[in-house]
Every structure is written in structure tokens, then in C-alpha cells.
VEXDREN-2710 file (C-alpha; in Angstrom, 1 decimal):
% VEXDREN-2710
k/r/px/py/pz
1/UNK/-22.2/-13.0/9.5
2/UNK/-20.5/-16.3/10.5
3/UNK/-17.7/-16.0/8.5
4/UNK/-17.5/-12.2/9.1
5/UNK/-16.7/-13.2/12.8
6/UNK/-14.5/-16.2/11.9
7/UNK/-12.6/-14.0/9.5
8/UNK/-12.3/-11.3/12.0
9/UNK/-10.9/-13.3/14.7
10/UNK/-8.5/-14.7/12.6
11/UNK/-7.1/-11.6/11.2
12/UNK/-6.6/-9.9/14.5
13/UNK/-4.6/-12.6/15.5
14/UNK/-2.5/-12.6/12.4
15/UNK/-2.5/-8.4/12.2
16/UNK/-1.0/-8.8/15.6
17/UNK/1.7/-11.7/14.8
18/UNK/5.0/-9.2/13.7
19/UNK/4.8/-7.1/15.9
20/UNK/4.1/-9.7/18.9
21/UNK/7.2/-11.8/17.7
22/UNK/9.7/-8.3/17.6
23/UNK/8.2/-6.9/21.2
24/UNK/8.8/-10.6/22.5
25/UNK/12.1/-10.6/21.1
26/UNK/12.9/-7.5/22.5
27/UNK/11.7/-8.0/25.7
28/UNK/13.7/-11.2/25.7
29/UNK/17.0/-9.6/25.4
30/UNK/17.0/-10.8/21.4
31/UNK/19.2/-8.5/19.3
32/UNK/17.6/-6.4/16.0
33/UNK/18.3/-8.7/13.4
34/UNK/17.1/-11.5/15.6
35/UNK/14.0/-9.9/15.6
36/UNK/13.9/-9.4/12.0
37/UNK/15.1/-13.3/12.0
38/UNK/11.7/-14.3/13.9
39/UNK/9.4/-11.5/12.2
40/UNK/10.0/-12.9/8.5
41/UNK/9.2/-16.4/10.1
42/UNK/6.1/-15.1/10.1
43/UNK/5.9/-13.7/6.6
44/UNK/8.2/-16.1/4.5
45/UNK/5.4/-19.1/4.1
46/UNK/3.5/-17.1/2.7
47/UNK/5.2/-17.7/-0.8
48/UNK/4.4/-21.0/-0.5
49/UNK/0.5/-19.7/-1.3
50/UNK/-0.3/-21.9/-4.0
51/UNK/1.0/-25.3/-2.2
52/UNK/-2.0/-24.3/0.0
53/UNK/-4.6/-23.3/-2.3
54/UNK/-3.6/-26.9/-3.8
55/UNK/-4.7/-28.5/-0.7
56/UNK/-7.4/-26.1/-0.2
57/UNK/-8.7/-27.7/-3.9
58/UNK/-8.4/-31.0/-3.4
59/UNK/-9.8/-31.0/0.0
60/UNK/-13.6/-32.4/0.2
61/UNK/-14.3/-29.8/3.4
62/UNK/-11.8/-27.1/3.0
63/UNK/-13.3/-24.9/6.3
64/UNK/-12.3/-28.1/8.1
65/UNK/-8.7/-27.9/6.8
66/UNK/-8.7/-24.4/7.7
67/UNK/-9.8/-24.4/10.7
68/UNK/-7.1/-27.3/11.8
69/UNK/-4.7/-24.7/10.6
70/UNK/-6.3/-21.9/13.2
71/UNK/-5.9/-24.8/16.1
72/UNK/-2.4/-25.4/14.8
73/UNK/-1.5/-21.7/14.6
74/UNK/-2.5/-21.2/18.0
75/UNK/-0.6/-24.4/19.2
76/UNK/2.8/-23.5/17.9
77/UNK/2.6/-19.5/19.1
78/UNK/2.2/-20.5/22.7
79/UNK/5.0/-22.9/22.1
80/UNK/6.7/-19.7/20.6
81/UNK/6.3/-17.7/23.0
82/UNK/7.6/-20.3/26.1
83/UNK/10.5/-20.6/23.7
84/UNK/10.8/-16.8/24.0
85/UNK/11.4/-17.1/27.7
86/UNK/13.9/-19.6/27.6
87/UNK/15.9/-18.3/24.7
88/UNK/15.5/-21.6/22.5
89/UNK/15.9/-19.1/19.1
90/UNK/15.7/-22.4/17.3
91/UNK/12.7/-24.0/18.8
92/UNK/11.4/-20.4/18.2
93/UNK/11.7/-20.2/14.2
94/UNK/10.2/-23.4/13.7
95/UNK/7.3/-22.7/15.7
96/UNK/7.1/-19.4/13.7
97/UNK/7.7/-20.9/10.3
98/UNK/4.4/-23.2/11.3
99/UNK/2.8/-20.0/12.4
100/UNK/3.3/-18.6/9.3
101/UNK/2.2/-21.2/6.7
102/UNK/-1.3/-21.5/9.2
103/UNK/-1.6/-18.1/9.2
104/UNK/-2.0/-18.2/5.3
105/UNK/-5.2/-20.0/5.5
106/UNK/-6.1/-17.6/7.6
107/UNK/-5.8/-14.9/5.5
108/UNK/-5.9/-15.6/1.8
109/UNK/-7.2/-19.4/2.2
110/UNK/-10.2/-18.4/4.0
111/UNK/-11.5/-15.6/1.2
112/UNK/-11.0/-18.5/-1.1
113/UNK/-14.1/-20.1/0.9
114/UNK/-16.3/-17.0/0.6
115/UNK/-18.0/-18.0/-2.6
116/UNK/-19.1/-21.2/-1.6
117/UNK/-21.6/-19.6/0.7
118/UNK/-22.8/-16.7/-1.0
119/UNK/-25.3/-17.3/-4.2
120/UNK/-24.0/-16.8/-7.9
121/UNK/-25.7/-13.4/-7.8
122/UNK/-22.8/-11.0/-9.3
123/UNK/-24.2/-8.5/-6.7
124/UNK/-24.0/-10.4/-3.7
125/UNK/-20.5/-11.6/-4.4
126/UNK/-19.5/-8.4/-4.4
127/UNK/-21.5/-7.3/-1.4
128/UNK/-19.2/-10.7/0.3
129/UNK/-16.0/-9.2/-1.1
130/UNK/-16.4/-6.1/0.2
131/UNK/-17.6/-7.3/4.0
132/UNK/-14.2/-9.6/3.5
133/UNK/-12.0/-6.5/3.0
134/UNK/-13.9/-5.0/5.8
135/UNK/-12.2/-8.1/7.7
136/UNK/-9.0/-7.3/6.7
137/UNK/-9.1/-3.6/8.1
138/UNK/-10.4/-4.6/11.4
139/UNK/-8.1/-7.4/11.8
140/UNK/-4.9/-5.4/10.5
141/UNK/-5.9/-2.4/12.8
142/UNK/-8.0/-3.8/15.6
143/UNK/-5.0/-6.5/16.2
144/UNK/-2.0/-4.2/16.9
145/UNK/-4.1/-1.7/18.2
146/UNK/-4.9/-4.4/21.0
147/UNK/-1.0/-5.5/21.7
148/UNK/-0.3/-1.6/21.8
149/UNK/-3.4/-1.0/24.6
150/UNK/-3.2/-4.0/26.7
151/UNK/0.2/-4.3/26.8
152/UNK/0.3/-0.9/29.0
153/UNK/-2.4/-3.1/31.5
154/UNK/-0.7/-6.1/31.3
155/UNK/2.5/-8.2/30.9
156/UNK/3.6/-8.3/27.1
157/UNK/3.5/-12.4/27.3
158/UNK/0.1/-12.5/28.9
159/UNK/-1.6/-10.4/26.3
160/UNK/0.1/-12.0/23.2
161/UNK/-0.4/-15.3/24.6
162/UNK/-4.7/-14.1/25.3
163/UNK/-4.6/-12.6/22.0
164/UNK/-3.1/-15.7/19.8
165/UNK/-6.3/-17.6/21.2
166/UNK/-8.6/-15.8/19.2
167/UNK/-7.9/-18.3/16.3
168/UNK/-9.5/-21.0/18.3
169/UNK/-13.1/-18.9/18.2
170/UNK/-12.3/-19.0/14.0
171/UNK/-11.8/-22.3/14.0
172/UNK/-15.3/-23.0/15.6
173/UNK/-17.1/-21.1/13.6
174/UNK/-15.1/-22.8/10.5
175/UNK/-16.3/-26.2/11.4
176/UNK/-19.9/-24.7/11.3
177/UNK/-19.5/-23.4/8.1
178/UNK/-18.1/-26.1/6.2
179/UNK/-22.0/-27.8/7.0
180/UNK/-23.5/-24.6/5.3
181/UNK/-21.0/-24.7/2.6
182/UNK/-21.6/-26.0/-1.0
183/UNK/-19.7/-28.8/-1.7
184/UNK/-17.8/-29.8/-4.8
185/UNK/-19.5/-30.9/-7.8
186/UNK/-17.7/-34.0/-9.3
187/UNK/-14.7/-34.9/-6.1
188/UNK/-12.9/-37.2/-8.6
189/UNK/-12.3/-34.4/-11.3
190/UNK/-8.9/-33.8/-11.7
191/UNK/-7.2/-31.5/-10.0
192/UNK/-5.1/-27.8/-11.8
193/UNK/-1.7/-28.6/-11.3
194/UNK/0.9/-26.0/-11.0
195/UNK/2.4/-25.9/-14.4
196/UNK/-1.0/-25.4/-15.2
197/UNK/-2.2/-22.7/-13.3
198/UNK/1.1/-21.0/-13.9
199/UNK/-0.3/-21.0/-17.8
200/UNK/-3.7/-20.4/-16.8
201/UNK/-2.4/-16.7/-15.4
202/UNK/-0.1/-16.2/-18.2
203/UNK/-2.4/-17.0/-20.5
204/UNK/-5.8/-15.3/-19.5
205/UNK/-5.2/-10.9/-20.1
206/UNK/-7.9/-10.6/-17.1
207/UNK/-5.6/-12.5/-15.1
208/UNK/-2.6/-11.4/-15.8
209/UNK/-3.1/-7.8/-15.7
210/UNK/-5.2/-8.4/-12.4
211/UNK/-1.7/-10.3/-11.3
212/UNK/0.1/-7.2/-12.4
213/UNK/-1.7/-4.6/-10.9
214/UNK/-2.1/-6.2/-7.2
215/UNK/2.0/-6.9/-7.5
216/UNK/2.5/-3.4/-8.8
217/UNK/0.1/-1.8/-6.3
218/UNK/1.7/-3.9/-3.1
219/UNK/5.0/-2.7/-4.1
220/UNK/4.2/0.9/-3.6
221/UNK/2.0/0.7/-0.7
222/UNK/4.7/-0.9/0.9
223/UNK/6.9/2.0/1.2
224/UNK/4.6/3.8/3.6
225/UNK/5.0/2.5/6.7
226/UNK/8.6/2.7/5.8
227/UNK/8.6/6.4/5.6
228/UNK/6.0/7.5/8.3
229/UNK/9.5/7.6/10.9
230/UNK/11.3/9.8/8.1
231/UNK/8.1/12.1/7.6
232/UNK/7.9/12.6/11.0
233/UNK/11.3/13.7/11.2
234/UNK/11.3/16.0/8.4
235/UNK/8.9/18.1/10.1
236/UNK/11.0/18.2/13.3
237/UNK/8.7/15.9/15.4
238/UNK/9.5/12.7/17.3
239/UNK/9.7/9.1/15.6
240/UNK/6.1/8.2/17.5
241/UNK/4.5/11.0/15.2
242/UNK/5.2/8.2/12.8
243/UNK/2.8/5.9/14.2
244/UNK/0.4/8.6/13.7
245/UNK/0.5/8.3/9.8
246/UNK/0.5/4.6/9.7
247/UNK/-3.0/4.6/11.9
248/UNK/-5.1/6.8/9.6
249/UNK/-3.3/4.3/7.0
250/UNK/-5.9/1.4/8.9
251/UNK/-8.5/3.8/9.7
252/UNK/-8.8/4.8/6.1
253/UNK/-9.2/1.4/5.3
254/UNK/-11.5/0.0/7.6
255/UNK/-13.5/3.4/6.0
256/UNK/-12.9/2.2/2.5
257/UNK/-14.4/-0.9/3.5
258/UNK/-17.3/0.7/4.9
259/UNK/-17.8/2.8/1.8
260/UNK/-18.3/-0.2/-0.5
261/UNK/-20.9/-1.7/2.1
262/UNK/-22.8/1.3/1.9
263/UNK/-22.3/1.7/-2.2
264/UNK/-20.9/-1.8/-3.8
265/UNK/-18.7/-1.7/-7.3
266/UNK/-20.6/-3.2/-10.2
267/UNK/-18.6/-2.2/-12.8
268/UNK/-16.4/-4.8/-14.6
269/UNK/-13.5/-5.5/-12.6
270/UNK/-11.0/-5.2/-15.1
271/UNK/-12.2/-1.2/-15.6
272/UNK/-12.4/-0.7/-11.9
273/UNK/-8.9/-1.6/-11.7
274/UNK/-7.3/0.6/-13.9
275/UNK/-9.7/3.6/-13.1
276/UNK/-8.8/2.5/-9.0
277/UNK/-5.2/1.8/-9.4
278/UNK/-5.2/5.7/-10.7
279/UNK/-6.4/7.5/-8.0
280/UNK/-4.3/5.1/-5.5
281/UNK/-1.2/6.5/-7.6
282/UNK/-2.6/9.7/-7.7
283/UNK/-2.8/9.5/-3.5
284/UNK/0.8/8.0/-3.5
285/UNK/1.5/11.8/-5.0
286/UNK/-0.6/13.2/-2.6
287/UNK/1.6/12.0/0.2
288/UNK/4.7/13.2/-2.1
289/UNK/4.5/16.5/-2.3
290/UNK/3.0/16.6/1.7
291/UNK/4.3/20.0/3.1
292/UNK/3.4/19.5/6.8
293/UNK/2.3/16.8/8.8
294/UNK/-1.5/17.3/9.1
295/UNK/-1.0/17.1/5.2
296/UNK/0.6/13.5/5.2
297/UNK/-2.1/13.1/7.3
298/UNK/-4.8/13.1/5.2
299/UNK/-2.9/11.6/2.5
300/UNK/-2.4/8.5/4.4
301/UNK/-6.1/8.4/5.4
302/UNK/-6.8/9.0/1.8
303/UNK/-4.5/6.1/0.6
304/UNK/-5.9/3.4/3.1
305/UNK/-9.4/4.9/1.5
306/UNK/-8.3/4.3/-2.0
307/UNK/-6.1/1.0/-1.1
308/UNK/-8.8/-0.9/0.4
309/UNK/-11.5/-0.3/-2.5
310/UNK/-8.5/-1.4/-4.7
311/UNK/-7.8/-4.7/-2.7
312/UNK/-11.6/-5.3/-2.9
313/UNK/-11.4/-5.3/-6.6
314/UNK/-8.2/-7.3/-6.9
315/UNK/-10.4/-10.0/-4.5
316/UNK/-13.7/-9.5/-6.9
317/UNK/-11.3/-9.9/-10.3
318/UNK/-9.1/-13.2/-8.7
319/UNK/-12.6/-15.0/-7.9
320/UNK/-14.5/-13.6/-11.4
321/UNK/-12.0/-14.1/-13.9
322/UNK/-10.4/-17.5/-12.5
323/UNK/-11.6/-21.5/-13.8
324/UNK/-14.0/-22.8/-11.0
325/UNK/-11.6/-25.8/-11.2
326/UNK/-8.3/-24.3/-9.6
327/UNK/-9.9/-21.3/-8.2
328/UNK/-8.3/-21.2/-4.7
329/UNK/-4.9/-21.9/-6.3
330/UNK/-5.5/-19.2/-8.6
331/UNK/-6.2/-16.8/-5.7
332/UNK/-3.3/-17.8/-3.9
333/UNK/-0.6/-17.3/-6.6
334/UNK/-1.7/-14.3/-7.0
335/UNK/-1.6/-13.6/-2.9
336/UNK/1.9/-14.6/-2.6
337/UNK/3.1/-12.5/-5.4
338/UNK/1.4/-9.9/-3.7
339/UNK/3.5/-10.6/-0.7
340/UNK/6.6/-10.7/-2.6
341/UNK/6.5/-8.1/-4.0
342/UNK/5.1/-5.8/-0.8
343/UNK/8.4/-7.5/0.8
344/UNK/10.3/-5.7/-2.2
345/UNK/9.1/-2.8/-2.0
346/UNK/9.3/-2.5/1.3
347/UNK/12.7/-3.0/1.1
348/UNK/13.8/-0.6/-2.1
349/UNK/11.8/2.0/-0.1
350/UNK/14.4/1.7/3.1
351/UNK/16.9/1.8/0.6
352/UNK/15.8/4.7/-1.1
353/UNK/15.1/6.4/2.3
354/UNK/18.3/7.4/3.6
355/UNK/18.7/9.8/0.1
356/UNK/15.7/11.4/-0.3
357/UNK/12.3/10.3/1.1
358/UNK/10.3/12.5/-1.7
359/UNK/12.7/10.1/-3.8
360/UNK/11.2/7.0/-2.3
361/UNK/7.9/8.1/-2.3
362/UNK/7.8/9.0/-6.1
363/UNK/9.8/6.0/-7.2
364/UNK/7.1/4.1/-5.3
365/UNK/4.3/5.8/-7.4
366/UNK/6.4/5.6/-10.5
367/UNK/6.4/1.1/-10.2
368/UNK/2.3/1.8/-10.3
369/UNK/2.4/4.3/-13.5
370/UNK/4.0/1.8/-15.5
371/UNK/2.2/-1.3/-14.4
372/UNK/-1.0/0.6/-15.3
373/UNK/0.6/2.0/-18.4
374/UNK/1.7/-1.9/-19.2
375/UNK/-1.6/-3.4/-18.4
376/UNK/-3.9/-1.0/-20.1
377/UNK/-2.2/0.2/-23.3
378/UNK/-4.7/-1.5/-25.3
379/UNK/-8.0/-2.3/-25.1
380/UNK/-7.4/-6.3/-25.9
END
């Protein structure tokens, strides 16, 4: 339950980072693509994923490292935000870059940690999986819910500023944790290096197709908070209806989460993610062919459902199928192709957009059909 808390701290902090930076920036007088400018700050080092599951490896107390990260990311967003104020855009993107690369331990680096205190039951590292996706739905909801509510009470700065403390609570319970921890067995072993785990994930089918499908699966995902506004305009209602969609996106993953608690996946991971990565296309579809809003309604409930259990899989499959010796580097390269490709897909999607949105939708859906067709073609 310790790291549940840590974990959900964290997130809500980092859930709440883009869209903190572009209301800042905004309320600064910064123009759009400045905005942008600061908002990939946040985003961009992430690619740099497997540098930290590197670190994350070699170090002796990895909680420790991460929580010096959660103390650091808190650090540089207050001095973010007082750079805000005074318009010092450069002091600003440096702060965010380091805001960015700390908030990667927050996210991916700290699910690396998961295993180490959980027993080698299959069972109950799938139980921990699952209550670490439930993290992930809280954060990502709970933390722009919380900029969008207390912003109306109070000043925009004030309540980022309160909000981007939250990482200091995470880092407490961090340094608790690393004492309940299981430590490594042989410190002086050598350490995966990349060209190594790069052929590691070539090399292993599980791997690889587990790589595949998470990239695959990010890319189409990503192009439905891209076309909420066009939905929403389809239908003749205003641009806010938008939101709408995008928050039974979290609320159907928060209950996704909740669904696995209640019945957790044993099937082999491998299965679960072609069988998964179906019915998320199949939802994708769903959304598609939407012919009024209450309809693209549920289908963006249905997808965060679907999405969620999927992600849950992709976390049990990175930690089952990867060498004990590497592991959190493992789990990270596949992270921050994940976050490439979401950032691609995102960005065909707006592309795709201004033509047809059914288009972008289905060409969305189509990236998953082949990656599943690709990965699961044969049996071997």
C-alpha cells in the first residue's frame, strides 16, 4: 500500500505537468508554439528511458535514486514556474527538460521497483501490476482534474505550485521502501549494456512482439484526445464537449484498473496481448463509426476500459519475459518507444484531422491491425 501511495502522488503530479506548463504559459502572455516549446520539455526526456533504467540497474538502492529524482522534480518546477513570472523562457526549458527526465523515474522507473517487493508468486505480481495501472489512472485523471477544480478557487500559480509538492510525499515513502526492498544479489555482476539490451529485445519473440504491440497500441490511442474537439464539432456542439470524451477516456481506465483488482489476468501474457490488443482495435472502431455524441461516449469509456487492461499486460509481459539482469533497462526501452511512438501518432492524427476525422480514426485502428497481424501470424 506504500508504494500505491508513493506511486499515486507521483503520478498526479506528473498527469498534471502539460497542462500546468501551457496554462502558465498562457497566463503569462507566452504565444502557442511557446507553449508547445515548454509542454514537449516535459515529454522529450523521456526518450532518454533506457539511460535511466541504466542507472536504475546499477544503482545499489534504486528507491533512493528515485526518490532524489521526486525532490529534484519538485525543485526545478517551482523554479519553473518563478521563471514563468518573469518571462525567463530560457531559464524555463531547462528547468522543464530536468522536470522531464525526473518525471521518468516517476513514472516508468518506479514500476521497475514493483517486483522487488512483491514475492515471486506469478499471482501476486500480477495482483502488483494491476494496483500499478490503477496508479496510472488516478494519477493521469485525479492530477488534471485537480488543476481544472482548484484553479477556479485559486490563482493558477498557487495551485500548480501546491500541486508539484506532491512528489515530496513520494519521495518519503520511497526512502521507506528501499529498507523493505530486496536488494541485489551479486552488486559486482556486470551490468546489460545497451548494445546489449538492444539485442536482447530483437532477439527474444516475447519481447519483441510485446515491444510491437505497446508501440503499435500507443500510436492509435494517441489520436483520441486529438479528435474529441473535431467529434464534438461534428455533432454541432461546443469544443468543451470535447473534454467530455477525453474524461470517460480516464474514468474508463481508472475502471479497467479496478476490474483487474477485482478479477486478475492469469493467462500467458503473450496470448492476453493479442486477444487484448483485439478488442482495443475493435473499440477504436467503435468510436469510428460513432453516430452521435452519447455514442462516442461510451466508446471512449470503453476504450480507457480496454486500454488500461492492455497497458497492464504490456507491464506483466516487460517484467515476465525480460533477463533479471537488465530488467529495468528492458522496461524502459520499451517505455520510451511507447512514448515515441504515442508522440507520432498523435501527430499523424492532427494531420489526418483536418480531411476527415472518420479517416484518422480508422487509420489509427488500421497501425494496430497490422502490428497484431505482424506479431501473431505464427505461432513461433
Amino acid at each position: 500500500m506504500q508504494y500505491v501511495l508513493a506511486a499515486v502522488f507521483a503520478r498526479m503530479a506528473t498527469g498534471a505537468a502539460t497542462v500546468s506548463v501551457i496554462l502558465l504559459a498562457s497566463e503569462h502572455g507566452a504565444q502557442g508554439k511557446v507553449a508547445g516549446l515548454f509542454a514537449a520539455c516535459i515529454t522529450f526526456p523521456h526518450l532518454f528511458g533506457p539511460l535511466y533504467g541504466k542507472w536504475l540497474d546499477e544503482a545499489c538502492k534504486p528507491f533512493r535514486l528515485i526518490a532524489l529524482a521526486s525532490l529534484l522534480f519538485v525543485l526545478f518546477f517551482q523554479l519553473a514556474i518563478v521563471s514563468f513570472v518573469g518571462q525567463y523562457i530560457a531559464i524555463s526549458i531547462v528547468c522543464l527538460l530536468i522536470c522531464g527526465a525526473c518525471s521518468s523515474f516517476l513514472m516508468g522507473g518506479l514500476s521497475t521497483q514493483l517486483m522487488t517487493l512483491v514475492s515471486s508468486d506469478s499471482l501476486a505480481r500480477r495482483r502488483a501490476q494491476n494496483w500499478d495501472t490503477l496508479t496510472y489512472g488516478l494519477g493521469l485523471t485525479l492530477g488534471p482534474m485537480s488543476v481544472a477544480v482548484f484553479t477556479a478557487w485559486f490563482s493558477t500559480s498557487y495551485t500548480i505550485s501546491i500541486l508539484m509538492c506532491l512528489p515530496i510525499l513520494a519521495a518519503l515513502i520511497c526512502i521507506n521502501l528501499s529498507r523493505h526492498a530486496r536488494q541485489k544479489a551479486n552488486k559486482n555482476k556486470q551490468q546489460l549494456s545497451f548494445k546489449r539490451a538492444i539485442s536482447i529485445l530483437y532477439l527474444s519473440k516475447p519481447l519483441l512482439r510485446t515491444l510491437v504491440m505497446t508501440g503499435s497500441a500507443s500510436f492509435s490511442v494517441a489520436a483520441l484526445p486529438v479528435i474529441a474537439v473535431y467529434l464534438a464539432l461534428n455533432w454541432n456542439l461546443s469544443q468543451e464537449a470535447g473534454a467530455y470524451l477525453v474524461t470517460l477516456y480516464g474514468i474508463g481506465c481508472i475502471c479497467g484498473a479496478l476490474i483487474l483488482m477485482l478479477k486478475p489476468l492469469k493467462q500467458d501474457a503473450l496470448i492476453l496481448l493479442r486477444n487484448v490488443g483485439l478488442l482495443l482495435m475493435l473499440s477504436l472502431f467503435f468510436i469510428a463509426i460513432s453516430w452521435s455524441f452519447n455514442m462516442a461516449l461510451v466508446g471512449y469509456w470503453l476504450c480507457g476500459v480496454i486500454n488500461s487492461i492492455f497497458f497492464a499486460i504490456t507491464l506483466a509481459a516487460r517484467t515476465e519475459y525480460a533477463p533479471k539482469q537488465g530488467a529495468s533497462q528492458i522496461y524502459m526501452w520499451v517505455a520510451a518507444f511507447k512514448i515515441t511512438l504515442a508522440s507520432i501518432g498523435a501527430l499523424v492524427a492532427g494531420v489526418l484531422v483536418d480531411s476527415s476525422v472518420m479517416g484518422s480514426i480508422l487509420f489509427s485502428s488500421l497501425v494496430l491491425v497490422v502490428a497484431i497481424v505482424i506479431c501473431f501470424q505464427k505461432k513461433n
